[in-house]
FISE-754186 format. One record per atom (N, C-alpha, C, CB): residue number from 1; residue in one letter; chain; atom name; x, y, z. Coordinates in Angstrom, 3 decimals. Glycine has a CB too. Layout:
N
{atom NUM,'A','A','CA',{X,Y,Z}};
...
//
This chain:
110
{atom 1,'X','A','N',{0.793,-1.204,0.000}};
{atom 1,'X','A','CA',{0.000,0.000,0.000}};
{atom 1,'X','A','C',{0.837,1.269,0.000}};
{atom 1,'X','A','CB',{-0.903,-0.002,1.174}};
{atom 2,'X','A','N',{2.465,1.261,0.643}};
{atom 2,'X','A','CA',{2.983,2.529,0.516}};
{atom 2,'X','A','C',{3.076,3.066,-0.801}};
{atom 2,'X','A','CB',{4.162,2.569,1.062}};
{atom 3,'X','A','N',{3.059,1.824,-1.847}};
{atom 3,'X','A','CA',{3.267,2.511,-3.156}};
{atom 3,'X','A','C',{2.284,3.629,-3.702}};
{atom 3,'X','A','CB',{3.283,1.479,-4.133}};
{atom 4,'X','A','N',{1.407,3.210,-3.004}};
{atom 4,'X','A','CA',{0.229,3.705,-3.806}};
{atom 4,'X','A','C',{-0.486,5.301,-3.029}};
{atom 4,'X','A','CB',{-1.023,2.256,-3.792}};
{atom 5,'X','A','N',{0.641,5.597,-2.093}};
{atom 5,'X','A','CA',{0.246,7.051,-1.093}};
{atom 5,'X','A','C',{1.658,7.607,-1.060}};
{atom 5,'X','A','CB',{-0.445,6.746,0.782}};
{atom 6,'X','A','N',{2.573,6.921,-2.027}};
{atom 6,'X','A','CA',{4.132,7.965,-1.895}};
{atom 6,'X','A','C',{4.046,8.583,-3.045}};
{atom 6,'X','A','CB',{5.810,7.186,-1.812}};
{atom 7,'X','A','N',{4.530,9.346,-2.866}};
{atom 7,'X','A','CA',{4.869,11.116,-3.656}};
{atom 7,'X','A','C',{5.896,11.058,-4.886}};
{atom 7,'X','A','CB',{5.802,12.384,-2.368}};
{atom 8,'X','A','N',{6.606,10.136,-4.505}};
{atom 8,'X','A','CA',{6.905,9.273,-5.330}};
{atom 8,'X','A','C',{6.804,7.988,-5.712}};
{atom 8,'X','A','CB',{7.553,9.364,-5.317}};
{atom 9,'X','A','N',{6.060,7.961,-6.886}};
{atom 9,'X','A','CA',{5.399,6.630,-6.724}};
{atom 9,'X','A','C',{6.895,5.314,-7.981}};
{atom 9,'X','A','CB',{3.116,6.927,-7.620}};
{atom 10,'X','A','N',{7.790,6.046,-8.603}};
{atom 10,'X','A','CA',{8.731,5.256,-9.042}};
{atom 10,'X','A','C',{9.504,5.075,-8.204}};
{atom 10,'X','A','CB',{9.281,5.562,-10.002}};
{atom 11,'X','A','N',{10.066,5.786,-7.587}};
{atom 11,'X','A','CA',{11.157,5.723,-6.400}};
{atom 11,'X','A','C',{10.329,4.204,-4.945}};
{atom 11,'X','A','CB',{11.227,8.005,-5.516}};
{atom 12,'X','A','N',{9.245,4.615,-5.064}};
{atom 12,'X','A','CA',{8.657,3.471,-4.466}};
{atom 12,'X','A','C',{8.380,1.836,-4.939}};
{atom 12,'X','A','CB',{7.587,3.965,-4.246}};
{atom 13,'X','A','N',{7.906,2.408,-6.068}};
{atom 13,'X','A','CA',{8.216,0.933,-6.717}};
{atom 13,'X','A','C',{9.390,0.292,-7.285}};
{atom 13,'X','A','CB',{7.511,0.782,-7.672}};
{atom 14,'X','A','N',{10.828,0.734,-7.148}};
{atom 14,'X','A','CA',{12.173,0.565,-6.930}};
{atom 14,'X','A','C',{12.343,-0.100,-5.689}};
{atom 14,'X','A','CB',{12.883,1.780,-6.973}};
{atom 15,'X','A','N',{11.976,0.637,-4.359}};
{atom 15,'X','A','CA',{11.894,0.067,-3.188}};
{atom 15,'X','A','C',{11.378,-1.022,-3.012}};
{atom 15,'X','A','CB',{11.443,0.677,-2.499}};
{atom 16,'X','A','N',{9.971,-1.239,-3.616}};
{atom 16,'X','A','CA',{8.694,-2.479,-3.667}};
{atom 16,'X','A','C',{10.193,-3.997,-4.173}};
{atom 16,'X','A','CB',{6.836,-1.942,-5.634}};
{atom 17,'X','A','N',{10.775,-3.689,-5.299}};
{atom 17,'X','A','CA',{11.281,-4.840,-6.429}};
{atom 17,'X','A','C',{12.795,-4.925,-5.329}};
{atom 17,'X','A','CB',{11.542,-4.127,-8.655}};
{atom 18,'X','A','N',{13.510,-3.905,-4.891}};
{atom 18,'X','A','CA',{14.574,-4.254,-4.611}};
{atom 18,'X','A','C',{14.059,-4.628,-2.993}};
{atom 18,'X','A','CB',{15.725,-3.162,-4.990}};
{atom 19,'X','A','N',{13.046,-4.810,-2.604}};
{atom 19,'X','A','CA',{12.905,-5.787,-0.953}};
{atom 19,'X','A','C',{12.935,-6.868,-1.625}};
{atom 19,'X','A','CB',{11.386,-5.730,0.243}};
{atom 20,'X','A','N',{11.743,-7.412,-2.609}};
{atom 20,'X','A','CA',{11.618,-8.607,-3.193}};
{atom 20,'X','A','C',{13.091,-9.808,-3.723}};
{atom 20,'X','A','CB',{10.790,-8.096,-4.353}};
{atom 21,'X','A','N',{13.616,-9.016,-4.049}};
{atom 21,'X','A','CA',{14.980,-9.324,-4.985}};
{atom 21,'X','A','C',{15.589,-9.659,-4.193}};
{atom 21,'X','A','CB',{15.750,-8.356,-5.788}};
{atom 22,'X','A','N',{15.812,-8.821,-2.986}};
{atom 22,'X','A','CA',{16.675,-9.689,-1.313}};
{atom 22,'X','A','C',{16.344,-10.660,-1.417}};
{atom 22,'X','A','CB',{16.344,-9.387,0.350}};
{atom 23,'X','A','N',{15.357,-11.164,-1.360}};
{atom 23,'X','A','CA',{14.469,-12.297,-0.748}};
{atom 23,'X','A','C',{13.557,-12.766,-2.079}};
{atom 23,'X','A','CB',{13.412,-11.674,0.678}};
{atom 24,'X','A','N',{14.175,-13.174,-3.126}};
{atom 24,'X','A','CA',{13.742,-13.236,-3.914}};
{atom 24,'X','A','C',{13.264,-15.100,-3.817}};
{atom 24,'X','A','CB',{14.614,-12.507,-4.866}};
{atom 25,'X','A','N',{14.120,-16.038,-3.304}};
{atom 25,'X','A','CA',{13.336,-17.296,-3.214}};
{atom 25,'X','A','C',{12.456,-17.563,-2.257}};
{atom 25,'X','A','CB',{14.054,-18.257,-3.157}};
{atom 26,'X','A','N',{12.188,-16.809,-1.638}};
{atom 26,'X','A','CA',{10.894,-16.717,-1.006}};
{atom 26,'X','A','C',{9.794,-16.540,-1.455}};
{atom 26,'X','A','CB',{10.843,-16.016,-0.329}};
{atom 27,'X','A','N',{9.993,-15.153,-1.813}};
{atom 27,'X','A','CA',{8.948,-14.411,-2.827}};
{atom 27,'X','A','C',{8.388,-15.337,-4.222}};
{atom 27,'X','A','CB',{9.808,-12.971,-3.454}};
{atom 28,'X','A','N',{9.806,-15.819,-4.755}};
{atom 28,'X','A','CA',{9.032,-16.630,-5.668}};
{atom 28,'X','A','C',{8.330,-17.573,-5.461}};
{atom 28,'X','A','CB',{9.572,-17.049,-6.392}};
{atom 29,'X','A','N',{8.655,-18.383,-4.307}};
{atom 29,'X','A','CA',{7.550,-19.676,-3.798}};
{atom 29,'X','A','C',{6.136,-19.247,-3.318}};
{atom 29,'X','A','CB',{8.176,-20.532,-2.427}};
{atom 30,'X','A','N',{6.053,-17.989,-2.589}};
{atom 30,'X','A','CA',{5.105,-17.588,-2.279}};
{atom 30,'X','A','C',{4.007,-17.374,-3.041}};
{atom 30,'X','A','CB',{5.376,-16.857,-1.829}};
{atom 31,'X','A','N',{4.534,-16.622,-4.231}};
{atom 31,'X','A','CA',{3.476,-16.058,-5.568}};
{atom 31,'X','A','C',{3.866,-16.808,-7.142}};
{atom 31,'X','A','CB',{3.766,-14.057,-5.812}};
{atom 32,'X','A','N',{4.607,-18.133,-6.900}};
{atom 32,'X','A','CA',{4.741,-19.033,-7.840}};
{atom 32,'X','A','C',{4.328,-20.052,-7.516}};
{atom 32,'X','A','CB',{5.767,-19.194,-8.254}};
{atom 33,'X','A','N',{4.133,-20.650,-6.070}};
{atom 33,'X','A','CA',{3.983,-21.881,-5.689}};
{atom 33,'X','A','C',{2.874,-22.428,-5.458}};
{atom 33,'X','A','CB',{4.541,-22.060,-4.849}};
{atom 34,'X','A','N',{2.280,-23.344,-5.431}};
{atom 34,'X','A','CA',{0.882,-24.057,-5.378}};
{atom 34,'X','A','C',{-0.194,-23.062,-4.022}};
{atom 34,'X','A','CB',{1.262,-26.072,-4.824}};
{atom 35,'X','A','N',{0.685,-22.391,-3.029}};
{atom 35,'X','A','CA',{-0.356,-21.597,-2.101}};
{atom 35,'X','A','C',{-0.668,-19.834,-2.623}};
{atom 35,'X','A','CB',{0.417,-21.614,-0.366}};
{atom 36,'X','A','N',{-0.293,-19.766,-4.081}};
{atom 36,'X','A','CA',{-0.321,-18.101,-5.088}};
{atom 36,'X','A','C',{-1.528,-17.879,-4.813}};
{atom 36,'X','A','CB',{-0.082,-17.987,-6.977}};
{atom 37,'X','A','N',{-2.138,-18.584,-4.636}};
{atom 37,'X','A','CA',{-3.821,-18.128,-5.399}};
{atom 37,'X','A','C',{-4.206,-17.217,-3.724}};
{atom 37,'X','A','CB',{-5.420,-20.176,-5.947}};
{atom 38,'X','A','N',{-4.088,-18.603,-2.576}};
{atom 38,'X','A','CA',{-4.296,-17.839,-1.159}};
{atom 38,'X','A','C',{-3.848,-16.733,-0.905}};
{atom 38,'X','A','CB',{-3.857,-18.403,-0.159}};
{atom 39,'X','A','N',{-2.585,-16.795,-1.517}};
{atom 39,'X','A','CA',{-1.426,-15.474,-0.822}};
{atom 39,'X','A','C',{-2.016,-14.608,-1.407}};
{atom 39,'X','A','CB',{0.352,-15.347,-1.150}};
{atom 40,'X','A','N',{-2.642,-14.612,-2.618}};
{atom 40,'X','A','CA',{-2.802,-13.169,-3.845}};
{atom 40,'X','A','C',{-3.884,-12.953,-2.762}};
{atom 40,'X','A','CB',{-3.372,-13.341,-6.017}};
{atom 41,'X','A','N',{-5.299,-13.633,-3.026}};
{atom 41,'X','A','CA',{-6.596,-13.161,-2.129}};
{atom 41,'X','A','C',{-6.209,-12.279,-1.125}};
{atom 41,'X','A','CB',{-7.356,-14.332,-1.388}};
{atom 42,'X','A','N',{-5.108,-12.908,-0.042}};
{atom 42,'X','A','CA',{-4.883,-12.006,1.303}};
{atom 42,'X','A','C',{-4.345,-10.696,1.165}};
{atom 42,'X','A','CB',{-3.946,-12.642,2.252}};
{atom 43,'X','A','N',{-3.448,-10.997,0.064}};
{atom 43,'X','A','CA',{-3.062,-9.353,-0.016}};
{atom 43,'X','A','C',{-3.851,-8.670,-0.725}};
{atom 43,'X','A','CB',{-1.769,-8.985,-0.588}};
{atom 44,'X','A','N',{-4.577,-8.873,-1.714}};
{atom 44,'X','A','CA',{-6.030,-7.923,-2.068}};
{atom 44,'X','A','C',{-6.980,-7.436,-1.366}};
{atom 44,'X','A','CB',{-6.831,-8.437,-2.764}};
{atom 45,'X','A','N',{-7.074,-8.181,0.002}};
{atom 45,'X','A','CA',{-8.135,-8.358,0.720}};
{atom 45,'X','A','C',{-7.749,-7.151,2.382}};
{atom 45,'X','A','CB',{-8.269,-10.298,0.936}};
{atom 46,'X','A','N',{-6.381,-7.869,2.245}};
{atom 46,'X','A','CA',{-5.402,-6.581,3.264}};
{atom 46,'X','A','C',{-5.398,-5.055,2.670}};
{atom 46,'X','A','CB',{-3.496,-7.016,3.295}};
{atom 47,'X','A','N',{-5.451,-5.036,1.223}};
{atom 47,'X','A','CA',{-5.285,-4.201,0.830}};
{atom 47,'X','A','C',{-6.583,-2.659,0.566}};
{atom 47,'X','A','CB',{-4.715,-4.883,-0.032}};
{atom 48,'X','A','N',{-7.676,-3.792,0.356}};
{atom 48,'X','A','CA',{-8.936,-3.297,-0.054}};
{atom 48,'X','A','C',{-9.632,-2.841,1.782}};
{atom 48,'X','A','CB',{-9.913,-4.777,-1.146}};
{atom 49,'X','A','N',{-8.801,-3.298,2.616}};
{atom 49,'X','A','CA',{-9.249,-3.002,4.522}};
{atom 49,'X','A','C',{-8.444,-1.738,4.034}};
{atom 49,'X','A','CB',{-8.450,-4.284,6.337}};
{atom 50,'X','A','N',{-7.207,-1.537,4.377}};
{atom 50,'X','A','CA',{-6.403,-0.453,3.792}};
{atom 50,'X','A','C',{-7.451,0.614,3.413}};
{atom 50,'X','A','CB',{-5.504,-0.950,2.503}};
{atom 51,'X','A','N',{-7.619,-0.070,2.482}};
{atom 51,'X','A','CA',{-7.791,1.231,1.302}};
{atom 51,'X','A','C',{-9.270,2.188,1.738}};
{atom 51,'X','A','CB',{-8.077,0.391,-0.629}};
{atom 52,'X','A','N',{-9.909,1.555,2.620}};
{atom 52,'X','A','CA',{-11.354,2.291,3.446}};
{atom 52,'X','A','C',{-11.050,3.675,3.640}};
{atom 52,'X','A','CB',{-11.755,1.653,5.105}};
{atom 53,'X','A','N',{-9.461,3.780,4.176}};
{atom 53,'X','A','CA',{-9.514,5.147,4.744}};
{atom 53,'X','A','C',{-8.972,6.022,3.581}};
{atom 53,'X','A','CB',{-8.621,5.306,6.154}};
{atom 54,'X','A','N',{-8.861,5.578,3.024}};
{atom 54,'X','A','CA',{-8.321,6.673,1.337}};
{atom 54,'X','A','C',{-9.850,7.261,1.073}};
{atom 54,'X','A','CB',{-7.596,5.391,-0.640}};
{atom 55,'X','A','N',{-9.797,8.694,0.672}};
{atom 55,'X','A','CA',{-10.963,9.385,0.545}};
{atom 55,'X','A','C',{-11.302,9.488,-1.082}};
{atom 55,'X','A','CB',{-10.795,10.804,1.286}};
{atom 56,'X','A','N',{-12.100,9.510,-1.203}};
{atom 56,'X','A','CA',{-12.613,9.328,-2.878}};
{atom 56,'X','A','C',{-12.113,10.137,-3.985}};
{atom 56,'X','A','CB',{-14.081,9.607,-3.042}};
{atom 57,'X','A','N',{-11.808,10.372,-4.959}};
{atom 57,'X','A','CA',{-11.610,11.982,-5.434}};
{atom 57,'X','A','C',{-13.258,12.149,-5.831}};
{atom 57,'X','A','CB',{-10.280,12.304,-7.053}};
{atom 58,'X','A','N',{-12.904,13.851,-5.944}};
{atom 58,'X','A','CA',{-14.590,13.730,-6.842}};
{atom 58,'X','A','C',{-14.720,14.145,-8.366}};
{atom 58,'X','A','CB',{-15.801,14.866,-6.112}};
{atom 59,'X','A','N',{-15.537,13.559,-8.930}};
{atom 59,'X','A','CA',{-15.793,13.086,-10.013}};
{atom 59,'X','A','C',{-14.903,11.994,-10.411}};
{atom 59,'X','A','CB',{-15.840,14.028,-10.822}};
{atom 60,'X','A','N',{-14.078,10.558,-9.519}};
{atom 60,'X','A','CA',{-13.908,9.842,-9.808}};
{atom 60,'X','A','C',{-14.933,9.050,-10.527}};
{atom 60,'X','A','CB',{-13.423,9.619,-9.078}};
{atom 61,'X','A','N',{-14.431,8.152,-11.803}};
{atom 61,'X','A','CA',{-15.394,7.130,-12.294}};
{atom 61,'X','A','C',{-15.504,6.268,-11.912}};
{atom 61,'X','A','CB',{-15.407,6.770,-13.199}};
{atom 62,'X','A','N',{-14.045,5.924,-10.813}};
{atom 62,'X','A','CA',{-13.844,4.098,-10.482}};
{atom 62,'X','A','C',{-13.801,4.151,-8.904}};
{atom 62,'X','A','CB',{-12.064,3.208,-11.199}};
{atom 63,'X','A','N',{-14.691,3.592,-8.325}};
{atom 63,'X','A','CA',{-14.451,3.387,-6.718}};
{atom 63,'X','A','C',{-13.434,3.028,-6.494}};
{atom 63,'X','A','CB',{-15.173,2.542,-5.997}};
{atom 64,'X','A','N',{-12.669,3.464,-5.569}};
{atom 64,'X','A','CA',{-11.498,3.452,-4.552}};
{atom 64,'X','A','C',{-11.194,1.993,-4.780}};
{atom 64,'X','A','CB',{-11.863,3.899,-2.858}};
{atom 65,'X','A','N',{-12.012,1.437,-3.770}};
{atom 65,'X','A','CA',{-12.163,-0.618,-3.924}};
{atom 65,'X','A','C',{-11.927,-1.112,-4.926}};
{atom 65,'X','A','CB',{-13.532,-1.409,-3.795}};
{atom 66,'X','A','N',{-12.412,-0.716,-6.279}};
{atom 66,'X','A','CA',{-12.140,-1.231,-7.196}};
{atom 66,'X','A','C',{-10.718,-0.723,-7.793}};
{atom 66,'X','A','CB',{-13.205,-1.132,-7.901}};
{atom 67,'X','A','N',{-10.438,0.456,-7.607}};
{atom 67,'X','A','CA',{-8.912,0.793,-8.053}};
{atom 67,'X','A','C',{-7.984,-0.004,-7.280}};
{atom 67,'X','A','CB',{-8.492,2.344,-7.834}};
{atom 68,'X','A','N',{-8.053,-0.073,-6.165}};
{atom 68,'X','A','CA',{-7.533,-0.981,-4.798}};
{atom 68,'X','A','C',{-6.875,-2.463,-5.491}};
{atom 68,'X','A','CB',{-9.140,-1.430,-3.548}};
{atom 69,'X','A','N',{-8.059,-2.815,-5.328}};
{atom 69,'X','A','CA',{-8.494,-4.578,-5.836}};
{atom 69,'X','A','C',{-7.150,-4.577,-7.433}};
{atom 69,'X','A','CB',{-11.109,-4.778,-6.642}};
{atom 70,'X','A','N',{-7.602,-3.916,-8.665}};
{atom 70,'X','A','CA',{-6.992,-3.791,-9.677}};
{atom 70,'X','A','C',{-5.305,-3.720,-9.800}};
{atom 70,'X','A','CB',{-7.591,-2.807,-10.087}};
{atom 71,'X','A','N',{-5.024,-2.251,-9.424}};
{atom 71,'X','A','CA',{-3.981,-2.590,-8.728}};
{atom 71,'X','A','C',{-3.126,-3.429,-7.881}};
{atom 71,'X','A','CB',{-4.025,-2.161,-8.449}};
{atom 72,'X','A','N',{-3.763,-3.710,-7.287}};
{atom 72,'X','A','CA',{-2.910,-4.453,-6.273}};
{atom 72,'X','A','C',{-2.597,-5.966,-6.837}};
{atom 72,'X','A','CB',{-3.732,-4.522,-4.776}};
{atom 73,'X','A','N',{-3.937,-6.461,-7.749}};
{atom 73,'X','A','CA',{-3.701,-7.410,-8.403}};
{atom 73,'X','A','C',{-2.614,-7.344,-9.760}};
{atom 73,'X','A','CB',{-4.931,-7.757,-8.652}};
{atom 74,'X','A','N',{-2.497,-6.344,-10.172}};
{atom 74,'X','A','CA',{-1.620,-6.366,-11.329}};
{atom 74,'X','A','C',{-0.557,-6.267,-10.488}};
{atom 74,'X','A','CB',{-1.752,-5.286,-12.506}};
{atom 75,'X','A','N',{-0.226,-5.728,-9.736}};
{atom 75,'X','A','CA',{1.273,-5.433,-9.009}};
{atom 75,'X','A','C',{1.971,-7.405,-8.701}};
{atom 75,'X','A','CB',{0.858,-4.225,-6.922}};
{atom 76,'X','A','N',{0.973,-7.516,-7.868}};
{atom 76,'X','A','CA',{1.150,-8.920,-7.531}};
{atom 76,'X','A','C',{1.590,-9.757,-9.078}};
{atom 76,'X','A','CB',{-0.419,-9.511,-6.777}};
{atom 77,'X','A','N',{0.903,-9.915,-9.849}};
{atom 77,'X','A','CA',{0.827,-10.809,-11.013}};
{atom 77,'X','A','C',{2.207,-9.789,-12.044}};
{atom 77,'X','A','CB',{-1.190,-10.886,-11.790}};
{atom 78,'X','A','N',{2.547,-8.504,-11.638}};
{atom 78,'X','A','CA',{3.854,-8.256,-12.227}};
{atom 78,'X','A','C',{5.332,-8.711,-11.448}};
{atom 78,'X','A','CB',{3.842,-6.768,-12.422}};
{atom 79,'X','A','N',{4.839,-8.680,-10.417}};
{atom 79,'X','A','CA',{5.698,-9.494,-9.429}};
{atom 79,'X','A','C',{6.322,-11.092,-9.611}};
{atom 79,'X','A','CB',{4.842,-9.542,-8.266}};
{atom 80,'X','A','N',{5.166,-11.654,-9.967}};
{atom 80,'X','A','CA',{5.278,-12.763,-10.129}};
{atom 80,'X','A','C',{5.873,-13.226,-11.402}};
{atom 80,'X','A','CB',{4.242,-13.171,-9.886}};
{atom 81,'X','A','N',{5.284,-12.012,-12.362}};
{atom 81,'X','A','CA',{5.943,-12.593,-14.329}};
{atom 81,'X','A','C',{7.572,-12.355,-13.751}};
{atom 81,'X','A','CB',{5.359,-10.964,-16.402}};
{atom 82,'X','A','N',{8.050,-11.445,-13.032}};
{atom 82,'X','A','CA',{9.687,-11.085,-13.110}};
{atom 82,'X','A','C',{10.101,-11.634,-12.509}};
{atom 82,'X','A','CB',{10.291,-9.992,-12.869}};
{atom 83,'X','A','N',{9.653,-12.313,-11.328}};
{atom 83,'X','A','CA',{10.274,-13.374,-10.716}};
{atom 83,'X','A','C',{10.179,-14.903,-11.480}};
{atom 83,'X','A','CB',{9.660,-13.393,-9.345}};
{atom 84,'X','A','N',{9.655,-15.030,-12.148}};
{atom 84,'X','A','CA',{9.551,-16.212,-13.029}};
{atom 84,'X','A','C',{9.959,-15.721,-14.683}};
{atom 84,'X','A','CB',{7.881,-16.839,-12.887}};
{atom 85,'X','A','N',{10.691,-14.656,-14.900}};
{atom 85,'X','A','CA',{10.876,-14.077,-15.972}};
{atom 85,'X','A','C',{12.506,-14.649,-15.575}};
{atom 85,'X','A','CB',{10.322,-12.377,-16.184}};
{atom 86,'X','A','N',{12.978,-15.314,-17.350}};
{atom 86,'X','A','CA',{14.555,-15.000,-17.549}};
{atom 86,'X','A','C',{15.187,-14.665,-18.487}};
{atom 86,'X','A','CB',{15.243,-15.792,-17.346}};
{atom 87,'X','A','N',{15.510,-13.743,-18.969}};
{atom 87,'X','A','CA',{16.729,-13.218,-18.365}};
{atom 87,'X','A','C',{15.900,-11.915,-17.678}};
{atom 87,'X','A','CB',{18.118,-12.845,-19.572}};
{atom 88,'X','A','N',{15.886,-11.898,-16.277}};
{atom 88,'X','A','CA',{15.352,-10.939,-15.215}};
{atom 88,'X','A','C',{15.820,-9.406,-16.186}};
{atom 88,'X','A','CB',{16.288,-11.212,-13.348}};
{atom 89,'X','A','N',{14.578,-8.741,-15.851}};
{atom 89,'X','A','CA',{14.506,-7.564,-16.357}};
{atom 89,'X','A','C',{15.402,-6.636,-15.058}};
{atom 89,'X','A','CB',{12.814,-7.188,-16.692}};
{atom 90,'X','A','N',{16.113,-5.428,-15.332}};
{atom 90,'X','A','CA',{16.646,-4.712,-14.214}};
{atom 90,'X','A','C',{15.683,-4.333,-12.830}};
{atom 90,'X','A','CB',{17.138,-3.453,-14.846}};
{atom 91,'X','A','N',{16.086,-3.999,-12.083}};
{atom 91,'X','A','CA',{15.138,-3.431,-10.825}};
{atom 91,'X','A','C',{14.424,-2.354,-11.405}};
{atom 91,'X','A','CB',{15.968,-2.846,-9.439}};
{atom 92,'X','A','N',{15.178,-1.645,-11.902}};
{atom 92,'X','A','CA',{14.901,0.154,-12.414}};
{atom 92,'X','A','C',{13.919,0.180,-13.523}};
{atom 92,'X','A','CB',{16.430,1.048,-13.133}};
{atom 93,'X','A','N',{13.831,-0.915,-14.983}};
{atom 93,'X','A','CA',{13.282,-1.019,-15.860}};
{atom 93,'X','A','C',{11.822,-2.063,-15.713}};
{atom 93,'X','A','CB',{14.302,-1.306,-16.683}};
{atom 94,'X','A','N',{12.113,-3.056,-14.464}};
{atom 94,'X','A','CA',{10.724,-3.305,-13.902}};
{atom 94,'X','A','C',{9.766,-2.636,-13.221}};
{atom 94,'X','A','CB',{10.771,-4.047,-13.271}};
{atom 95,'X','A','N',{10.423,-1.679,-12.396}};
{atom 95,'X','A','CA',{9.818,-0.579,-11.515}};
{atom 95,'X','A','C',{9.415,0.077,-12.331}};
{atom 95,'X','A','CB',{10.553,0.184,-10.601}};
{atom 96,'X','A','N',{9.782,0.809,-13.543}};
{atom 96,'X','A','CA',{9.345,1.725,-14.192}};
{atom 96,'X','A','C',{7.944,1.058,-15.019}};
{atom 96,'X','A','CB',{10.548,2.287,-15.032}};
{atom 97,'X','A','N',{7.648,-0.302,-15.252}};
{atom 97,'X','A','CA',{6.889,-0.807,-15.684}};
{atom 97,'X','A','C',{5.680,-1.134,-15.100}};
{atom 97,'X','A','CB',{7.367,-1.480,-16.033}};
{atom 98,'X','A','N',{5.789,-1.028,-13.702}};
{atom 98,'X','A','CA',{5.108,-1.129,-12.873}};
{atom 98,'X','A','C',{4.221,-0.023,-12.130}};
{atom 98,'X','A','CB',{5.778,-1.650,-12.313}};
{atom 99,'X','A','N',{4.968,1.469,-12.488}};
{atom 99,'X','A','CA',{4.472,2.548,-11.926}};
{atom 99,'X','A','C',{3.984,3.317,-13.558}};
{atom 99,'X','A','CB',{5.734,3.377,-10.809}};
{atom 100,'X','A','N',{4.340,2.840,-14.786}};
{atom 100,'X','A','CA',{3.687,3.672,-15.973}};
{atom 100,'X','A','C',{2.212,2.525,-15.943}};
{atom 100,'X','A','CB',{4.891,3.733,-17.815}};
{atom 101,'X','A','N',{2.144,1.259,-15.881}};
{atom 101,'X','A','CA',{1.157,0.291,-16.354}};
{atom 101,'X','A','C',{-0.312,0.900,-15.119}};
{atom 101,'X','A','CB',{1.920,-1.705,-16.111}};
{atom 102,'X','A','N',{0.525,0.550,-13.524}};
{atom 102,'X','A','CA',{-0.555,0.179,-13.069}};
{atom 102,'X','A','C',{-0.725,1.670,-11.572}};
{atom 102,'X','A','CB',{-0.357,-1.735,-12.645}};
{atom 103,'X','A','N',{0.911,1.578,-11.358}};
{atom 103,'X','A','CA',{0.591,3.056,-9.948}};
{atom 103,'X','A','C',{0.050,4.179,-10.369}};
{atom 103,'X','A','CB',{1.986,3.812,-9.177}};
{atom 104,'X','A','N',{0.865,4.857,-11.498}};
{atom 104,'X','A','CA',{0.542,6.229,-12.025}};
{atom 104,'X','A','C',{-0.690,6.161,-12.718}};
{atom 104,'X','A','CB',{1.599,6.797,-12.947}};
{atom 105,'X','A','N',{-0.744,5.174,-12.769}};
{atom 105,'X','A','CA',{-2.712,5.384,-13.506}};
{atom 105,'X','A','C',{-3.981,5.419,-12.182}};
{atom 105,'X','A','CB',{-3.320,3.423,-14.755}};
{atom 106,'X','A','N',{-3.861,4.393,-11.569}};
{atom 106,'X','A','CA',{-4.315,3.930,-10.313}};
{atom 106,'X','A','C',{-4.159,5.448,-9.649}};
{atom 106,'X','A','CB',{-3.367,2.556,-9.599}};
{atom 107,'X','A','N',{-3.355,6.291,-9.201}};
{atom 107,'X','A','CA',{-2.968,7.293,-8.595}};
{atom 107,'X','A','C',{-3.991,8.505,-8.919}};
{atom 107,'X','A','CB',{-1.577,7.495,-8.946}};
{atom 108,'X','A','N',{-3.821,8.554,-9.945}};
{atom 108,'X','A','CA',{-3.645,9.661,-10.905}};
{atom 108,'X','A','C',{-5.305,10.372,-11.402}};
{atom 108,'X','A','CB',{-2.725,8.926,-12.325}};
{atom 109,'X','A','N',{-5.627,11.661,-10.694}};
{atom 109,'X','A','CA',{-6.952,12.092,-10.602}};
{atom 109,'X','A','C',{-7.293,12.230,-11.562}};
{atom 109,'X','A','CB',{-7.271,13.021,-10.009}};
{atom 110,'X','A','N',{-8.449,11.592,-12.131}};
{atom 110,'X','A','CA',{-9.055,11.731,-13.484}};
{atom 110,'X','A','C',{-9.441,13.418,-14.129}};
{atom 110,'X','A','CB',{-10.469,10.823,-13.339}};
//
C-alpha cells in the first residue's frame, strides 16, 4: 500500500522490487507456488481493509475498492511474471513498468 500514497510513486516501486529481490526465493515460492492463489486473495483483501480510509476523489469514475483490488492485483501478477521471468529484467526497468502500467494510472486524478 505505501506505493500507492508515496509522492513518489517510481522511487517506491524501486523500493517495492529491490525488498523482493533480497528475498527473492521466497517471494518466488510464495506467488509461484501451489499456495499463489491464497497469498494473492490475502493481499487484495489486506489491501482493499487499507484502502477504506483513502478518501474518494470527486468526479472519480472508479471506486477506490475497485482501483484498490486492480492494482494491487496487477502489481502482484507483475511481481510474479519477473520473478519467473529470464533473463530478469533490471530493478529500475521493472519498476518503471510497474508505476507507468498500473501506480501512475491507479494514482492519478481523473
Amino acid at each position: 500500500m505505501p506505493v500507492f500514497v508515496a509522492k513518489d510513486t517510481r522511487g517506491a516501486c524501486v523500493a517495492l522490487f529491490d525488498y523482493v529481490s533480497q528475498r527473492r526465493a521466497l517471494w518466488r515460492a510464495l506467488l509461484t507456488g501451489g499456495a499463489a492463489p491464497i497469498l494473492r486473495a490475502q493481499f487484495i483483501e489486506q489491501a482493499r481493509r487499507l484502502a477504506t480510509g483513502f478518501p474518494s476523489r470527486s468526479g472519480d469514475f472508479c471506486p477506490v475498492d475497485l482501483r484498490v483490488t486492480h492494482a494491487t492485483s496487477a502489481t502482484i501478477e507483475i511481481l510474479a511474471w519477473w520473478l519467473g521471468h529470464e533473463p530478469e529484467l533490471a530493478i529500475d526497468r521493472i519498476a518503471e513498468i510497474l508505476d507507468r502500467l498500473v501506480i501512475t494510472p491507479s494514482v492519478t486524478e481523473d
